[in-house]
N, C-alpha and C positions, 0 to 999 in steps of 0.2 A: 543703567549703571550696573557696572559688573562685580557680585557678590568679592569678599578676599578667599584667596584660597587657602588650601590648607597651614598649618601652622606650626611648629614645635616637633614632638616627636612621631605625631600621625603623618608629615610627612616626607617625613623617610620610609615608614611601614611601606613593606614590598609585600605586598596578599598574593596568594596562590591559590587557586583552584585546585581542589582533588582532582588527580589524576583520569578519576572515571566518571567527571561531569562533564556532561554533552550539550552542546548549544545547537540550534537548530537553528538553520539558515532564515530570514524575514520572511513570516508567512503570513496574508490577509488574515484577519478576523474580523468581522465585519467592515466598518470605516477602518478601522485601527490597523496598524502592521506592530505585529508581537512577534517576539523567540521564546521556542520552548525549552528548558531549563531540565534536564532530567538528573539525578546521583544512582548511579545503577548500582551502590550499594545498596541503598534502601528502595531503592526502588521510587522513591517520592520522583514527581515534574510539576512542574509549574508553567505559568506564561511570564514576561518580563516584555515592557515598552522597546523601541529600540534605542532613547538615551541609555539605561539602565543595561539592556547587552551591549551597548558600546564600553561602559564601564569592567561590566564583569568577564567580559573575552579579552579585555585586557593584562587582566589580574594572572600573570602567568610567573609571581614570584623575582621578574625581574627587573620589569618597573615599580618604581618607587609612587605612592599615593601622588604625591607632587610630580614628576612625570605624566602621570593618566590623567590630572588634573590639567596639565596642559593642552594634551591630545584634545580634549573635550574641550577646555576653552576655543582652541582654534577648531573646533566642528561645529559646535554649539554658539559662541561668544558671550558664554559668562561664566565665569568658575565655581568651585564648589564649597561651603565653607566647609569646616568642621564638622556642624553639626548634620551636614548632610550626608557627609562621608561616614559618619556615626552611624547614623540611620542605615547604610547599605550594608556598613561593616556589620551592625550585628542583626539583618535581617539572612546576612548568608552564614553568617555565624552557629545562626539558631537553627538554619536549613542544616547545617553540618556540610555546609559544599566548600569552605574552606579547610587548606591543609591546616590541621594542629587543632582544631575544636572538634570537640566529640559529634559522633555519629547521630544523629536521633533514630530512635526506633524507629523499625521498616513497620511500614502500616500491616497492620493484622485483615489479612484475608480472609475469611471464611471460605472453606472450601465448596465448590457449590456441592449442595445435596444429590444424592447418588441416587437413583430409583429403579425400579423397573421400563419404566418411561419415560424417564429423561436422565441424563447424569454424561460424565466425562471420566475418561480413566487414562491419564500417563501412561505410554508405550516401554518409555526407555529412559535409565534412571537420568542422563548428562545428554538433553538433547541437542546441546551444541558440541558434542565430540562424537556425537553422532552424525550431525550432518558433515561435521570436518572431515570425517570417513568417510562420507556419499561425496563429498569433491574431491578428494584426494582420486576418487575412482572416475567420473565424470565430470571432473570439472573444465578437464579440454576441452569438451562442447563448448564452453564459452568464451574460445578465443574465434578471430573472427573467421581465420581458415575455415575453421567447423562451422560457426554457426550460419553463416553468409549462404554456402550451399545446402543449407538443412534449409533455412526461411525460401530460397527459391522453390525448393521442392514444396513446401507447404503450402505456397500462391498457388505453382500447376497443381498440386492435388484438390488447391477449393476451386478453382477455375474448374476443371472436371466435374468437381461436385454441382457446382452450380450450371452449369451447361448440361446436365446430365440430370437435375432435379426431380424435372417430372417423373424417372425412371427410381431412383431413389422412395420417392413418396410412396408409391405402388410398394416397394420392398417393403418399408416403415408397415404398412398396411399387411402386407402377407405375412409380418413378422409375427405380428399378433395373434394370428392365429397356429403358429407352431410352439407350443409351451417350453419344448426342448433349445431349441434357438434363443427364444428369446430368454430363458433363463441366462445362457451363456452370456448373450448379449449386455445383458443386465451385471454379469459379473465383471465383463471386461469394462464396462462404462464407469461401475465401481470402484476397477484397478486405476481408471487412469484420473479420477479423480483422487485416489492416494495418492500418484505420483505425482498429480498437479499441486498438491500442497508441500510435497518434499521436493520442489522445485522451487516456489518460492525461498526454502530456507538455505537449500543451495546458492542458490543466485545470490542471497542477502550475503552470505558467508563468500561468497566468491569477493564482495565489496566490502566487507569486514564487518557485517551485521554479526547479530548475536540471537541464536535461535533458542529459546525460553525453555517451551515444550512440544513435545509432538505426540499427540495420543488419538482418542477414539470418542465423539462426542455422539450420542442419539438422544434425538426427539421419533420416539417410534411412531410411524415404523420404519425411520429413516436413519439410518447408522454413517455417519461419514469420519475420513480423518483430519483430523488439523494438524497444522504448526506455526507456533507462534513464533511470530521474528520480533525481539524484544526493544532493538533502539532502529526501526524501521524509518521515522521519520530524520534521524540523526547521522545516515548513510551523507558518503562524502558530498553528491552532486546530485540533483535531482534528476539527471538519467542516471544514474544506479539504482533514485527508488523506483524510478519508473519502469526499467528494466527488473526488478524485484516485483513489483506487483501484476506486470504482465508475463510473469513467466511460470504461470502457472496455466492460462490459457494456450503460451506456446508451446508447453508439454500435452498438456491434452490433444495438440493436433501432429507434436512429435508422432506421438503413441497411434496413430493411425496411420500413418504412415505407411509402415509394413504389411496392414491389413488393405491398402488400399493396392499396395503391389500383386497382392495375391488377384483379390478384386477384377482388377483388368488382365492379368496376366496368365495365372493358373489356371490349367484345367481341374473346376468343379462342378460339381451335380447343383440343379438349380436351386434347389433349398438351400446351399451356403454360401452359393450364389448372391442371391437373395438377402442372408446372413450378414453378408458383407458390407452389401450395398445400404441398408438400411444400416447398421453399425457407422459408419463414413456419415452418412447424413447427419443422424442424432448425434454422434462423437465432432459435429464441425458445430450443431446446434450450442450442446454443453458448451465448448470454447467461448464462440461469440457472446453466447449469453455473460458469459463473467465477465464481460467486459463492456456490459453495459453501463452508464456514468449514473448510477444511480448508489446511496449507500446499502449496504457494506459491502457491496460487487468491488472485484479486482478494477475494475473499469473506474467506479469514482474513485477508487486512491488515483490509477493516471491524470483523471482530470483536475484532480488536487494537487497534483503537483505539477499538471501543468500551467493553471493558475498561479500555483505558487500559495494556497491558502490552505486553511483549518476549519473544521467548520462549513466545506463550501457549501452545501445544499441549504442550511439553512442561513447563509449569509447571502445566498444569491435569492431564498427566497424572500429575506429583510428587506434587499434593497429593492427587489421587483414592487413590491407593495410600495414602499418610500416614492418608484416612477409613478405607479398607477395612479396613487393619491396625491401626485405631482407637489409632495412634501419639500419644501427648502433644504431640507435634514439629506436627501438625495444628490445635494450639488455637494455637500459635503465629503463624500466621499472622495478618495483619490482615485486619480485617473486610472490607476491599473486598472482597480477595482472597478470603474465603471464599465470597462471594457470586460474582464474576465467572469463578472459574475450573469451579465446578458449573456455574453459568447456561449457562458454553460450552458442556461438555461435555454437556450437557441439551439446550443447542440442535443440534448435531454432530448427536446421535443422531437428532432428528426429523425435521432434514431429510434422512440419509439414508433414514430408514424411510421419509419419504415419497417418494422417488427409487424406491426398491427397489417403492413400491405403486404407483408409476406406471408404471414401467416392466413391470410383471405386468398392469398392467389392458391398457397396450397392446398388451402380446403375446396376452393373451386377445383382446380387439377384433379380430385379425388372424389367428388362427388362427378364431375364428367369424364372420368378415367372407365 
C-alpha cells in the first residue's frame, strides 16, 4: 500500500541545490551502489543510496516537492509522506547544500607538520589559475589531431624499446657506473615526473576539474611534486576521469620521446649513447609502473572507474573472501559487482605475474649478458 504523498504547503516547496554541489555518477560500494555528494564550498562529501540521489538531482529549484514525489512514485511505486520529505529536507539543510540555509563550517584541517623529513610546501598561491595558464599553452595536445599521432609515435617507441630490451638493460647497467650520467638521468626522470603530475591537473581542467594545489611533498630522501585535482571523481563522464588519471603516465612517455629520437638518430659518443638508452627503458618503466591497478597508482583510479566503483580493492577483496567461504551474503551482491570485482582481481594478479616474469627475464638477460 502506497504511503500519501505530500500535503499542504511542503508541496508546492521547489528545493534547490547550491550551485556548487556535485553528484557523482552510481558507483559500487561494496553490495550497495551509492553517489557521492560533495559542497565545494565547504568542502564537506558524503555518500547517499540511489533512492535518495534520485531525489536530490532532482531538486533543481524547478520542480515543486509534489512533482519529484511523482517522478519517484512512478520509479519506486510508493510515495513519500511528509514526514519523509522532512527528514531529507533538513538532513540537506543542516549539510548547507541547499540554496537559502546557511553554510556550515568547512571542516578544520590541520596542516600536516613540516619537518626536515617529511613535510609538504604549496608551489603557487591559485593552483587552478595555474593550470588554466598551462592549458591555455598546451591544451591543443588534447584534441585528437594532436593527441592521435603523439599516442602512434608512443606504441613505435615502446615497440623499439621492447624489441631492443636486451640492449637497454646492458645501458641500465653501464649507467651505474658513470656518476655523471646517471646524476643527469636522475634529474630528467625527476623532471618528468613533475610534469606527470601537472598533466593530470591539465587534463582534469581541460574536462572542467578544479585543481586544489600543486606543490613539493618529501619523505627523505625522496622529494616529488604533486597536484591535487579537487572534484576528480565528479568529472562529466568516466572517460574524462579516466583520461585524467592516465595522463600522467602518458606524459611521462611524451617526455621521452625527443630523447629516444636522438637515441636512434644522432650521432653520439657511446657514453650518451648509452645515456639514452637506459633513460628510454627506466622512463617506459616509471610510466607503466603507475598504472598498475593497485591503490594509490594512477592505474587503480582507471580500474575504478572502469568498474564504476569506490572503494574497489577493498570491495573486491570483501567479496572474494564472501566466494571463498561460499557465504549466501555473496549471491547477494549485484551482477555488476559479481562480474567487476573478479575481473579486478583477475586482472591484479596478471599483471603482477607479468611484472614479476619480466623482471626475472631481465635479471637473467644480465647476469648471462
Amino acid at each position: 500500500m502506497s504511503a500519501p504523498g505530500t500535503s499542504g504547503a511542503l508541496a508546492t516547496y521547489r528545493p534547490a541545490l547550491r550551485p556548487r554541489v556535485l553528484l557523482s555518477d552510481p558507483l559500487l560500494d561494496g553490495p550497495a551502489t551509492v553517489h557521492l555528494i560533495k559542497d565545494t564550498d565547504s568542502g564537506n562529501s558524503f555518500k547517499v543510496g540511489a533512492k535518495e540521489h534520485f531525489l536530490i538531482a532532482r531538486m533543481d529549484g524547478a520542480r515543486s516537492l509534489a512533482e519529484i514525489g511523482e517522478e519517484y512514485a512512478g520509479e519506486y511505486g510508493r510515495r513519500l509522506g511528509d514526514a519523509h520529505w522532512q527528514q531529507i529536507l533538513t538532513m540537506l539543510g543542516t549539510k548547507g547544500l541547499l540554496a537559502g540555509t546557511p553554510l556550515p563550517e568547512a571542516p578544520v584541517v590541520a596542516p600536516e607538520p613540516r619537518t626536515l623529513l617529511r613535510g609538504a610546501l604549496p608551489l603557487v598561491a591559485d593552483a587552478d589559475a595555474t593550470t588554466a595558464r598551462l592549458h591555455r599553452v598546451v591544451g591543443f595536445l588534447l584534441a585528437p589531431w594532436a593527441m592521435v599521432p603523439l599516442l602512434v609515435l608512443i606504441v613505435a617507441m615502446e615497440a623499439v624499446v621492447v624489441a631492443r630490451s636486451g640492449e637497454l638493460l646492458v645501458s641500465v647497467r653501464e649507467l651505474f657506473t658513470n656518476p655523471v650520467l646517471l646524476t643527469g638521468t636522475a634529474i630528467l626522470l625527476w623532471t618528468s615526473t613533475a610534469l606527470h603530475e601537472l598533466a593530470h591537473g591539465v587534463v582534469a581542467r581541460h574536462y572542467g576539474g578544479r585543481v586544489a594545489e600543486i606543490g613539493l611533498r618529501w619523505r627523505l630522501p625522496v622529494v616529488i611534486m604533486y597536484c591535487t585535482v579537487d572534484n576528480y571523481v565528479y568529472l562529466g563522464s568516466r572517460w574524462h576521469r579516466i583520461a585524467t588519471a592516465a595522463a600522467g603516465a602518458v606524459m611521462n612517455l611524451l617526455f621521452l620521446l625527443p630523447f629516444c629520437a636522438l637515441w636512434l638518430f644522432a650521432p653520439l659518443d657511446d657514453a650518451t649513447h648509452d645515456a639514452l638508452a637506459a633513460l628510454l627503458l627506466l622512463g617506459s618503466v616509471q610510466a607503466f609502473a603507475m598504472l598498475v591497478p593497485l591503490p594509490p597508482l594512477d592505474g587503480y583510479k582507471v580500474a575504478s572507474q572502469l568498474a564504476g566503483a569506490t572503494g574497489l580493492a577493498a570491495s573486491a577483496g570483501g567479496y572474494l573472501l564472501l566466494v571463498l567461504r561460499r557465504s549466501p551474503e555473496a549471491a547477494a551482491y549485484p551482477r555488476r559487482a559479481r562480474i567487476a570485482y573478479p575481473a579486478y582481481v583477475l586482472g591484479t594478479v596478471l599483471v603482477l605475474a607479468a611484472l614479476v616474469a619480466a623482471v626475472a627475464a631481465g635479471a637473467h638477460h644480465l647476469l648471462t649478458a
